[in-house]
C-alpha positions as CSV (number, residue, x, y, z in Angstrom):
1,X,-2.9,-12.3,-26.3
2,X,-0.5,-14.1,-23.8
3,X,1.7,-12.1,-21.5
4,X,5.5,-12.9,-22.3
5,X,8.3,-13.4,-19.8
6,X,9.0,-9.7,-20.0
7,X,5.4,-8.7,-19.4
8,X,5.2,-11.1,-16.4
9,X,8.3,-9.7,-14.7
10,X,6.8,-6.4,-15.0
11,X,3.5,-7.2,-13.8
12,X,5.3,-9.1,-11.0
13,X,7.3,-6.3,-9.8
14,X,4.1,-3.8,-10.5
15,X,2.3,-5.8,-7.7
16,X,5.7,-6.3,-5.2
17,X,5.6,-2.4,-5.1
18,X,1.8,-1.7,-4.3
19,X,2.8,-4.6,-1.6
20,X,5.6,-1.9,-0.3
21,X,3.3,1.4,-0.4
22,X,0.1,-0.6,0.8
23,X,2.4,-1.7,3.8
24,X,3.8,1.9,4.1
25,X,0.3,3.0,4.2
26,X,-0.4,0.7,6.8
27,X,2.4,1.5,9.6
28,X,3.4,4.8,8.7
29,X,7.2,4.3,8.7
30,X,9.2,0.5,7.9
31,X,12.9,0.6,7.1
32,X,13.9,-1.6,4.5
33,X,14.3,-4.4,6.5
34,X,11.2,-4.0,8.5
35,X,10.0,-4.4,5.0
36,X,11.7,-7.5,3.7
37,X,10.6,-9.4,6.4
38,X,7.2,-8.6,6.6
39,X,6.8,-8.9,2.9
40,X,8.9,-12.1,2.2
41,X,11.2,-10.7,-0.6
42,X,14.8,-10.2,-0.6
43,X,16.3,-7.4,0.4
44,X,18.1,-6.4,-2.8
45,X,14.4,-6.7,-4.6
46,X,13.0,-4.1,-1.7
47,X,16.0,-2.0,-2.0
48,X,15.0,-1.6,-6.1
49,X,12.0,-1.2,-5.2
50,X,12.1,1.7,-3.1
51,X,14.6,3.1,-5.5
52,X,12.2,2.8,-8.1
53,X,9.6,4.6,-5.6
54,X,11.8,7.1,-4.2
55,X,12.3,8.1,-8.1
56,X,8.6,8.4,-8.8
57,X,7.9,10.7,-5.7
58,X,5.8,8.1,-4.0
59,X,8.4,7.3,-1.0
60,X,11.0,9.3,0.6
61,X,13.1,8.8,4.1
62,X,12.4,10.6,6.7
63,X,15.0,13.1,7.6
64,X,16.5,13.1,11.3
65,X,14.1,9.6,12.0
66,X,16.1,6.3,12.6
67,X,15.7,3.9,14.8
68,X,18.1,2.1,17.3
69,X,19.5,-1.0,15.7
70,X,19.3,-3.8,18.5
71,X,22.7,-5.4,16.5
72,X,24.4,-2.4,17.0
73,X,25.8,0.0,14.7
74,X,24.4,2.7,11.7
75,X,20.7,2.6,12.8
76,X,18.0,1.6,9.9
77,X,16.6,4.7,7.9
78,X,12.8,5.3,8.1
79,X,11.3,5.1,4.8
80,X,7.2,7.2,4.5
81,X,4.8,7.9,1.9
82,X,5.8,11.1,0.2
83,X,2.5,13.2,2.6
84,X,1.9,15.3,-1.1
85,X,1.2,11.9,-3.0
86,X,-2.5,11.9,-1.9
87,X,-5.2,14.3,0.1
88,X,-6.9,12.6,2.8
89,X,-10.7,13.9,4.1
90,X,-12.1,13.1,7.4
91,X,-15.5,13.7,8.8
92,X,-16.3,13.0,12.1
93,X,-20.7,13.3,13.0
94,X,-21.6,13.8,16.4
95,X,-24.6,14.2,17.6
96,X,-25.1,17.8,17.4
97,X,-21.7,18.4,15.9
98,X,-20.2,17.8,12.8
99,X,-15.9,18.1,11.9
100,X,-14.0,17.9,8.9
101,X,-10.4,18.1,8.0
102,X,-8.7,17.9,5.2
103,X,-5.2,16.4,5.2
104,X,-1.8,14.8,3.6
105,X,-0.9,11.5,4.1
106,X,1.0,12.3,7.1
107,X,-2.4,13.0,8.6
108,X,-1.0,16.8,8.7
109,X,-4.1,18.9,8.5
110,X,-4.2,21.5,5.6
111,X,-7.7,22.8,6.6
112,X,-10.2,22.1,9.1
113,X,-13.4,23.1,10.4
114,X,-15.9,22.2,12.9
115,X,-20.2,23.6,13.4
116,X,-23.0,22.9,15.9
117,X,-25.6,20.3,13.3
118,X,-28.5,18.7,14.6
119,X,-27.2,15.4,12.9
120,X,-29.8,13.1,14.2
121,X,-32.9,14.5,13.2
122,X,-31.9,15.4,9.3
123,X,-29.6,12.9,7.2
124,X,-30.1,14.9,3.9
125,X,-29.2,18.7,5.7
126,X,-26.3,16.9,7.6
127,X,-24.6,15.6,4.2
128,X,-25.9,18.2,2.0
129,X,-23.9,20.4,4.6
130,X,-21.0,18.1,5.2
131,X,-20.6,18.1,0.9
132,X,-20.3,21.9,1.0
133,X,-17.7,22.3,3.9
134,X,-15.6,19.3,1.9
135,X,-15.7,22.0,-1.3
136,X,-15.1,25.0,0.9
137,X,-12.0,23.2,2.3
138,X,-10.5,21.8,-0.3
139,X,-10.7,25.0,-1.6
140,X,-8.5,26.4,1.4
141,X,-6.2,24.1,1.4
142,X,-5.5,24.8,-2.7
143,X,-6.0,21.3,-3.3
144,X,-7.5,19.7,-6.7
145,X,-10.5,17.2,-6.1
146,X,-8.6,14.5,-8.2
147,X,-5.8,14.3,-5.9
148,X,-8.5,13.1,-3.1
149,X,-7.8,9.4,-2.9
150,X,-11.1,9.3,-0.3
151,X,-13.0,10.7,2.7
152,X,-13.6,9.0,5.8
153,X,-16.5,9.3,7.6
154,X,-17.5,8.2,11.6
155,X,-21.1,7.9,12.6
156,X,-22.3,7.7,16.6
157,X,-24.0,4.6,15.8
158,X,-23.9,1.1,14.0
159,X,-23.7,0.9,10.3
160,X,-23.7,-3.0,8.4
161,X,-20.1,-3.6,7.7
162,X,-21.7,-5.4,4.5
163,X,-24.5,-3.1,3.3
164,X,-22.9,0.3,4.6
165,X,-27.0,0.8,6.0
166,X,-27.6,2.6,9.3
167,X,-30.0,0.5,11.0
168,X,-30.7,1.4,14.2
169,X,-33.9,4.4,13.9
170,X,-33.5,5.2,17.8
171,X,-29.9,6.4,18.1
172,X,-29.9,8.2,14.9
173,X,-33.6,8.3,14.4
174,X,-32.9,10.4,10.8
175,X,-30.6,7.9,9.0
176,X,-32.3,4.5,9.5
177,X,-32.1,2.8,6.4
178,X,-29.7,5.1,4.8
179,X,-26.8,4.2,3.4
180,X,-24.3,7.1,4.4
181,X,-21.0,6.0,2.1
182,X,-23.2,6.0,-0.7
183,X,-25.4,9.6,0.0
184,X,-22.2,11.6,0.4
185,X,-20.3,9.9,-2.6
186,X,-22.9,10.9,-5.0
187,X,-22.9,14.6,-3.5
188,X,-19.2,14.8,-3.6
189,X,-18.1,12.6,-6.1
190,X,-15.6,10.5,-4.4
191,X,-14.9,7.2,-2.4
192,X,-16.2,7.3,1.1
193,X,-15.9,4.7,4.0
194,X,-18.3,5.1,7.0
195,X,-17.7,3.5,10.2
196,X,-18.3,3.8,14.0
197,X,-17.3,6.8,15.9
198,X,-16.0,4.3,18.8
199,X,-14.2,2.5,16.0
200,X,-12.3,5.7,14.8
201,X,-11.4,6.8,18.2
202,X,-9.5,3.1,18.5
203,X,-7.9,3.6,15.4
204,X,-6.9,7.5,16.3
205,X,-5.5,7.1,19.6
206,X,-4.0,3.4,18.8
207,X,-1.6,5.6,15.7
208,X,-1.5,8.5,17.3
209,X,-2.3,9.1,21.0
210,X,-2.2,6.7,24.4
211,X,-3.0,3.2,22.5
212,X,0.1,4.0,20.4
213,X,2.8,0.9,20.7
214,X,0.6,-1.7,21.9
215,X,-1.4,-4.5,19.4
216,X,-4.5,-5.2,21.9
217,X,-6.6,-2.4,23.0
218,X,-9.9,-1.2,24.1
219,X,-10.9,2.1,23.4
220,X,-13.6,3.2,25.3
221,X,-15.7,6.4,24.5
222,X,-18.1,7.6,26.9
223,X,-19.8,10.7,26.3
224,X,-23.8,11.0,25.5
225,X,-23.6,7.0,25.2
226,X,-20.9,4.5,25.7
227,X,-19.4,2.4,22.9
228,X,-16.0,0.2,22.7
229,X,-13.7,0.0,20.0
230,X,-11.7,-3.2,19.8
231,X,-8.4,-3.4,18.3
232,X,-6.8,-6.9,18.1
233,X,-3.3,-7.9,16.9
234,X,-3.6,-4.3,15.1
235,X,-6.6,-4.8,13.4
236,X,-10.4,-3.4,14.2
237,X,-12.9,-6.3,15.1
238,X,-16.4,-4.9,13.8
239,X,-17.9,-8.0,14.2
240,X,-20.5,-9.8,12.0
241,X,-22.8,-6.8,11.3
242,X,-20.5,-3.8,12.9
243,X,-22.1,-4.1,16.1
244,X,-18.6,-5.3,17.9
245,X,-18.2,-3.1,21.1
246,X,-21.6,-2.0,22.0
247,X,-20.4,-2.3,25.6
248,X,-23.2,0.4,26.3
249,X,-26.1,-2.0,26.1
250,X,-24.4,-4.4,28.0
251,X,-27.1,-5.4,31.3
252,X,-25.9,-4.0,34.4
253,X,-29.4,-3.9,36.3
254,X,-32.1,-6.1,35.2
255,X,-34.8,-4.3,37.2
256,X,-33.0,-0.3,36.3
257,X,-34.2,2.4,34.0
258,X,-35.9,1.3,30.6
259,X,-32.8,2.3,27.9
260,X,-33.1,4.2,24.4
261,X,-32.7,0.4,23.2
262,X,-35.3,-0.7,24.6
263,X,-34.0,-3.2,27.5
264,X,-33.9,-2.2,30.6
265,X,-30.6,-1.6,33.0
266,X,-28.3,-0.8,30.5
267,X,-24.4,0.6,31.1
268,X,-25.4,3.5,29.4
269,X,-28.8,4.0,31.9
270,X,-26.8,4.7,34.8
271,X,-22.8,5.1,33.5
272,X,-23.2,7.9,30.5
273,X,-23.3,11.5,30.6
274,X,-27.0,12.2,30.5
275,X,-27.2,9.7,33.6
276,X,-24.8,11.4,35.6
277,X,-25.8,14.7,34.9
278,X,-29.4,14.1,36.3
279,X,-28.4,12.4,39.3
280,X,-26.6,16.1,40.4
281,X,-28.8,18.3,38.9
282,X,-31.4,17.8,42.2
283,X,-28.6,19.6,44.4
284,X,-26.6,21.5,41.6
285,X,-29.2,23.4,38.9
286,X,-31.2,22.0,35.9
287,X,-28.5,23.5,34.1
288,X,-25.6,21.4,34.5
289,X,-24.1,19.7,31.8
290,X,-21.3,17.1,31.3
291,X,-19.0,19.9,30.6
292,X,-20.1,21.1,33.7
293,X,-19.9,18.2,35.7
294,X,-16.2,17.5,34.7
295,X,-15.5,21.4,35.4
296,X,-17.2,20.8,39.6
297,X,-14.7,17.3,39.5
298,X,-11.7,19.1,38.7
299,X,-12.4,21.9,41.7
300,X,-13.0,19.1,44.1
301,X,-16.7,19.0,44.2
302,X,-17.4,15.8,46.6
303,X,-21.0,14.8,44.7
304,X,-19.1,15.0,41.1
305,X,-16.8,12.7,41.7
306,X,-18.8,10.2,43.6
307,X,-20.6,10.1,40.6
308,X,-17.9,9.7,38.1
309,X,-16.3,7.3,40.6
310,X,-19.9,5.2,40.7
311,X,-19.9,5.3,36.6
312,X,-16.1,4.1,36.7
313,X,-17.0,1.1,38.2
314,X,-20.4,0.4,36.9
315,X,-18.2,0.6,33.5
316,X,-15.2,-1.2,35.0
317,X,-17.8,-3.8,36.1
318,X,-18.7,-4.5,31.7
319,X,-15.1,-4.0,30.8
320,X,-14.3,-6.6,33.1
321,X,-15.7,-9.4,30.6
322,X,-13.9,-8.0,27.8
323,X,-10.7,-8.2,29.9
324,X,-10.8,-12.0,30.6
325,X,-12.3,-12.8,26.9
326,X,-10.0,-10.7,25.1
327,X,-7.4,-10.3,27.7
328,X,-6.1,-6.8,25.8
329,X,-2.9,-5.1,27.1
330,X,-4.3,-1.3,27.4
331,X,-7.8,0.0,27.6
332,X,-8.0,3.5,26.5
333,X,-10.7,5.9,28.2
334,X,-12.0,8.6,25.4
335,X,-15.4,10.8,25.0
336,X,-16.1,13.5,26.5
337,X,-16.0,11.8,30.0
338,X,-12.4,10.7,29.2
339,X,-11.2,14.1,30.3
340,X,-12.7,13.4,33.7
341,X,-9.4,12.6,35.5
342,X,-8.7,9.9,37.7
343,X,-12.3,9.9,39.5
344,X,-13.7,7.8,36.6
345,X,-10.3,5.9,36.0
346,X,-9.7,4.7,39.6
347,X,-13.6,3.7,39.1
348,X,-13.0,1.5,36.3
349,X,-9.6,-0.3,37.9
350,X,-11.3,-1.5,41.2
351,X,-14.1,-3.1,39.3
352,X,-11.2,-4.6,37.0
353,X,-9.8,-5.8,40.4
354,X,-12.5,-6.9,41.4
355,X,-14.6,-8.7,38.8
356,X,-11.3,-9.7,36.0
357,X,-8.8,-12.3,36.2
358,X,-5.7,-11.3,38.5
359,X,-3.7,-12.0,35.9
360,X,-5.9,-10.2,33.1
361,X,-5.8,-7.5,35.2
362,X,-1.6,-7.3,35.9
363,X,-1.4,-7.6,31.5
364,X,-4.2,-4.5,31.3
365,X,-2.9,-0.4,31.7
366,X,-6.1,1.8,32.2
367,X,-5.2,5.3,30.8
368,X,-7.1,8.2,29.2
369,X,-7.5,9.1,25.7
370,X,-4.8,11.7,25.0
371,X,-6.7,13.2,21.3
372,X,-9.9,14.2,23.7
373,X,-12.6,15.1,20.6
374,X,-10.4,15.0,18.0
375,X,-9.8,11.4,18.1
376,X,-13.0,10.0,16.3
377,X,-11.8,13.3,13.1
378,X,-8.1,11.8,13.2
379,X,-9.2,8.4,12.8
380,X,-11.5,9.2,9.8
381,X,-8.4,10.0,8.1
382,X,-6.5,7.3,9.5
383,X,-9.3,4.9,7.6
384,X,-8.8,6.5,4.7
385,X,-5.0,6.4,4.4
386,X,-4.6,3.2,5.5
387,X,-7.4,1.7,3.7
388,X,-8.0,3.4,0.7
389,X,-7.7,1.1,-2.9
390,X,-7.0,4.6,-4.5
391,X,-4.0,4.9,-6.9
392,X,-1.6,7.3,-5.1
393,X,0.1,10.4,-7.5
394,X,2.6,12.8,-7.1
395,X,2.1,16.4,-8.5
396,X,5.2,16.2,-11.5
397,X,4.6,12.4,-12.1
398,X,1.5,10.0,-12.7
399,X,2.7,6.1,-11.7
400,X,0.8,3.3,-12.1
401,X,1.5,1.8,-8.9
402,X,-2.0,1.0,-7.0
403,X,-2.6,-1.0,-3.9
């Protein structure tokens, strides 16, 4: 049967306001005439609009938040997703580690917890686990599974944007072949979307840490490896396959150490954690860690932060082809090595100087990561909420409004 004028109206509207939430979703906070002009409508259609949402519980202004109006005058009122309208679930895999948080759509955590996991060696223990901590939480936090509009989940290595399959059996030697998105769905029963840890960390500290204001940035995490996040004009670029930012197998020495990957001289052979750690522990003790390391840096030890200082420009060195190809406006510096200090990040900036356009370099801030090892958890939830095709709800109301 045919759709009459009145039908078409409402489908019409139906679809203006999942334009409104999914842009809400997107940037956090719009006023109404942030959205009008980034939609195209009118502003008397966004105002009913957000009438019509503020009535369903799906948008609501944010008390005490306006900003400046450059014209002069009553500033513009925020408007925000209503945080209750949806549960958000991050997971973050490390290595050895694994995190999850549950959350609202402010990306205010209701429950959290974090455990020591051997990751790599066992796929099937790692999710089986993960899906048990998701039920515990929710629990916790009071919250009903159907109000979960998804989980999002980071992995320290590539996974096919297309097939959502870990390919790579050396840097996560248990989950080659595996598709991750799919194993934990089917123990949990929800919507998962997998990415790259490196990926998440962008996306954290762009929202929420020392990216946060600028459209072009470089998020670099170096911890155990070293992997790049790239966010351009706002958006991720994962590349063809995912494998966008894999800065750590870049070749810095064609005649250095054989890497994990299989080529020799890599970034991450001489400019990652493990790296630095052994070149100290001949004068300071086979038990030295990274931890340790960035503990002797911060007390002025002279052979720490050569060696951080030798890493910041071997990584400068890489970065400095990034900076005159994608000539970004702030690289961020996160992993665990991020908390270094200045030893690493003077590093990085003289090879910048050195090796980049001058001008590249003038457009470019270098500054650490300000979320430390939370960024690659807060970015699992930032996926989800921004991302997620799952209707939103409101606990007295059900709407039909999807995105």
């Amino acid at each position: 049967m045919e759709e009459g004028p009145t039908g078409t109206l409402r489908s019409l509207r139906e679809r203006n306001s999942a334009r409104v939430v999914d842009l809400l979703r997107r940037h956090g906070t719009a006023s109404r005439a942030d959205i009008a002009r980034w939609t195209g409508l009118s502003r008397s259609t966004v105002s009913s609009l957000v009438a019509d949402l503020e009535a369903s519980g799906l948008v609501v202004e944010r008390d005490g938040e306006a900003r400046p109006s450059s014209a002069g005058g009553r500033p513009p009122v925020l408007l925000a997703l209503e945080p209750a309208a949806g549960i958000a679930i991050g997971v973050d895999f490390g290595h050895t580690h694994l995190r999850v948080a549950v959350a609202d759509l402010s990306s205010r955590i209701m429950a959290e917890r974090g455990l020591e996991l051997d990751v790599d060696r066992d796929a099937g223990e790692a999710l089986d686990t993960t899906a048990q901590v998701i039920g515990e939480l929710l629990d916790e936090a009071g919250v009903e599974h159907d109000r979960v509009i998804g989980i999002g989940m980071g992995l320290p290595g590539p996974v096919d944007r297309h097939t959502g399959v870990v390919g790579d059996s050396i840097i996560l030697p248990g989950w080659a072949g595996l598709r991750p998105a799919m194993e934990l769905g089917h123990r949990v029963g929800m919507d998962v979307e997998v990415d790259n840890d490196a990926n998440l960390g962008a996306l954290a500290e762009v929202a929420f840490g020392a990216g946060r204001g600028a459209a072009d940035v470089v998020y670099l995490k170096v911890a155990s490896g070293i992997g790049a996040g790239l966010v351009l004009g706002g958006k991720l670029l994962r590349g063809a396959s995912g494998l966008a930012g894999e800065l750590g197998h870049v070749l810095y020495d064609p005649d250095g150490r054989v890497c994990r990957c299989g080529n020799r001289g890599c970034l991450e052979t001489v400019a990652a954690g493990p790296a630095l750690v052994e070149l100290l522990r001949t004068s300071h003790g086979d038990a030295l860690t990274v931890r340790g390391l960035i503990a002797l840096a911060g007390e002025g030890d002279a052979g720490a932060r050569r060696v951080l200082s030798d890493a910041g420009r071997a990584i400068g060195r890489a970065l400095a082809v990034l900076v005159n190809t994608l000539n970004p406006e702030r690289i961020v510096v996160g992993g665990e090595l991020g908390t270094a200090g200045e030893s690493l990040l003077d590093g990085v900036r003289e090879s910048l100087g050195r090796y980049a356009l001058p001008r590249a370099v003038d457009d470019v801030g270098v500054v650490a990561g300000v979320l430390a090892d939370r960024a690659e958890l807060l970015g699992a939830l930032s996926l989800v909420i921004t991302d997620s095709r799952r209707p939103l709800t409101t606990n007295t109301t059900t709407t039909t409004t999807t995105t």
